[in-house]
C-alpha positions in Angstrom: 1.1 -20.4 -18.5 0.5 -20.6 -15.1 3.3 -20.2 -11.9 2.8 -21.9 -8.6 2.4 -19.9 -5.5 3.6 -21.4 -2.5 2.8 -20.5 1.2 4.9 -20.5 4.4 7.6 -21.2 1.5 6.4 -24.8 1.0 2.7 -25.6 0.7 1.2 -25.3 -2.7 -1.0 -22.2 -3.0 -2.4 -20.4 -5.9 -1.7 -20.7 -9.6 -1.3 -16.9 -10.8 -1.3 -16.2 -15.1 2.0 -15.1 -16.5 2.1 -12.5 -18.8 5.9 -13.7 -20.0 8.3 -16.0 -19.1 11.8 -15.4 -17.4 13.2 -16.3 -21.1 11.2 -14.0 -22.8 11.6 -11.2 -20.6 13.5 -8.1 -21.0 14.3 -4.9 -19.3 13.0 -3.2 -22.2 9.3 -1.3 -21.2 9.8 -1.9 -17.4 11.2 0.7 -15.1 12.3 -2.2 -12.5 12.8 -5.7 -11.3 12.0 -6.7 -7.9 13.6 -9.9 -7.0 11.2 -11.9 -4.5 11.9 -13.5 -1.3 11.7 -17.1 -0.1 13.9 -19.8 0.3 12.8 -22.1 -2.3 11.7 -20.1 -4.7 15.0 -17.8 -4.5 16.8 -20.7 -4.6 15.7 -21.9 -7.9 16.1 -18.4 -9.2 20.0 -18.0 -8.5 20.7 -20.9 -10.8 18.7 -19.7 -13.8 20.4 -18.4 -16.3 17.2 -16.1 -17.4 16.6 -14.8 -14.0 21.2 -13.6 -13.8 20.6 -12.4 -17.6 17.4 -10.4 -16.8 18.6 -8.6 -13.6 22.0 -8.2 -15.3 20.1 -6.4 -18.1 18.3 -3.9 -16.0 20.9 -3.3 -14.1 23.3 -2.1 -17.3 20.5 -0.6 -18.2 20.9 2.1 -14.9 17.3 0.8 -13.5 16.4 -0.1 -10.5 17.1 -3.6 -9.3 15.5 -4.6 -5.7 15.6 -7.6 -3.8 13.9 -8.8 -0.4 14.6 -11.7 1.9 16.6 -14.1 0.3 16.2 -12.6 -2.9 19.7 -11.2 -2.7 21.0 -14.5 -3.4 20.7 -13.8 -7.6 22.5 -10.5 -7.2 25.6 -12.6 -5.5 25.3 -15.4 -9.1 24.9 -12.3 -11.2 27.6 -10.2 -9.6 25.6 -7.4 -8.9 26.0 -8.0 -4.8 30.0 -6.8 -5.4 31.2 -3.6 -4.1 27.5 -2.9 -2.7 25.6 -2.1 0.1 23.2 -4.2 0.6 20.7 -6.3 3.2 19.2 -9.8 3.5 17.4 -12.0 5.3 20.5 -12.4 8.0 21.0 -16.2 7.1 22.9 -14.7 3.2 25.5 -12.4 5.2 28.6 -15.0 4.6 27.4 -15.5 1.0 27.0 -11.5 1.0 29.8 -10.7 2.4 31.9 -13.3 0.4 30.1 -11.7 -3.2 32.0 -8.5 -1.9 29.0 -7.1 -0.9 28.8 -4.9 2.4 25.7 -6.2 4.8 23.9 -4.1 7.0 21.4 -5.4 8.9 18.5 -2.5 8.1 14.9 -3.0 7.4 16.3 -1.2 4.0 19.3 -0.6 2.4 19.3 1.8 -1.1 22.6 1.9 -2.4 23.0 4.5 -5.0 26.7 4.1 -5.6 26.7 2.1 -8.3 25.6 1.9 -12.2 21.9 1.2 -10.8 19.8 1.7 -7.8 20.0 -1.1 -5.2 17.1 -1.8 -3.0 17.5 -4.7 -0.9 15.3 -5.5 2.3 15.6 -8.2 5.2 12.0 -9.9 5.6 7.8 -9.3 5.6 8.3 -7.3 8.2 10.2 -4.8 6.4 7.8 -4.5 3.1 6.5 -1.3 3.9 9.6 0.3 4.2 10.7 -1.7 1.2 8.0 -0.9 -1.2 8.4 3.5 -0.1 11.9 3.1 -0.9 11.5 1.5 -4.1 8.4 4.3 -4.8 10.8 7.2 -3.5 13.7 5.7 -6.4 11.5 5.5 -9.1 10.0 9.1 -8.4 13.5 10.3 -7.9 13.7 11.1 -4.5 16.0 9.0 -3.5 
């Protein structure tokens, strides 16, 4: 199987190999699951019932669980935006806010407070800071 890249969020790009499908995935083997960004693509992932069962499952299992741009929007259909601290692309504050999640508007945000990590992150701009936080949870450090 093949998935479809897109660019600028909307023009066809490459077709990348899967190694699994969201159905066939587990949190079993992986140390984390890093929800990615986009509008359409995030869009489609909120309302599959894989994707809320596979970031549910990490996150009961204690691991890691990051999200960047409007990647946060599967943590609000999978409850795990609740009682968190957390950071989007600014357009999901209300729907943020509304999970009972606290926004901050922060090229980062790693919330510890909770069963798992959360690493959540605004835009491109911010993936540096986003990928050392997610290397400093996974060593530990953070």
């Amino acid at each position: 199987e093949a998935v479809q890249t897109l660019v600028s969020d909307r023009h066809p790009g490459d077709l990348v190999p899967a190694e699994t499908t969201l159905a066939r995935a587990t949190a079993d083997g992986y140390d984390a699951v890093l929800v990615p960004g986009g509008t359409l693509n995030a869009d489609q992932l909120r309302t599959d019932t894989d994707a809320r069962r596979l970031v549910s499952a990490f996150a009961a299992g204690g691991k890691p669980v990051a999200a960047i741009c409007h990647g946060p929007w599967l943590l609000v259909d999978s409850g795990l935006a609740t009682g968190r601290e957390l950071t989007s692309y600014p357009s999901l504050r209300p729907d943020l806010e509304n999970a009972g999640g606290t926004w901050r508007d922060r090229e980062v945000v790693v919330d510890t407070s909770g069963d798992h990590p959360l690493i959540t992150s605004r835009r491109p701009d911010d993936l540096d800071a986003f990928s050392s936080a997610i290397i400093r949870v996974l060593a530990g450090d953070d």
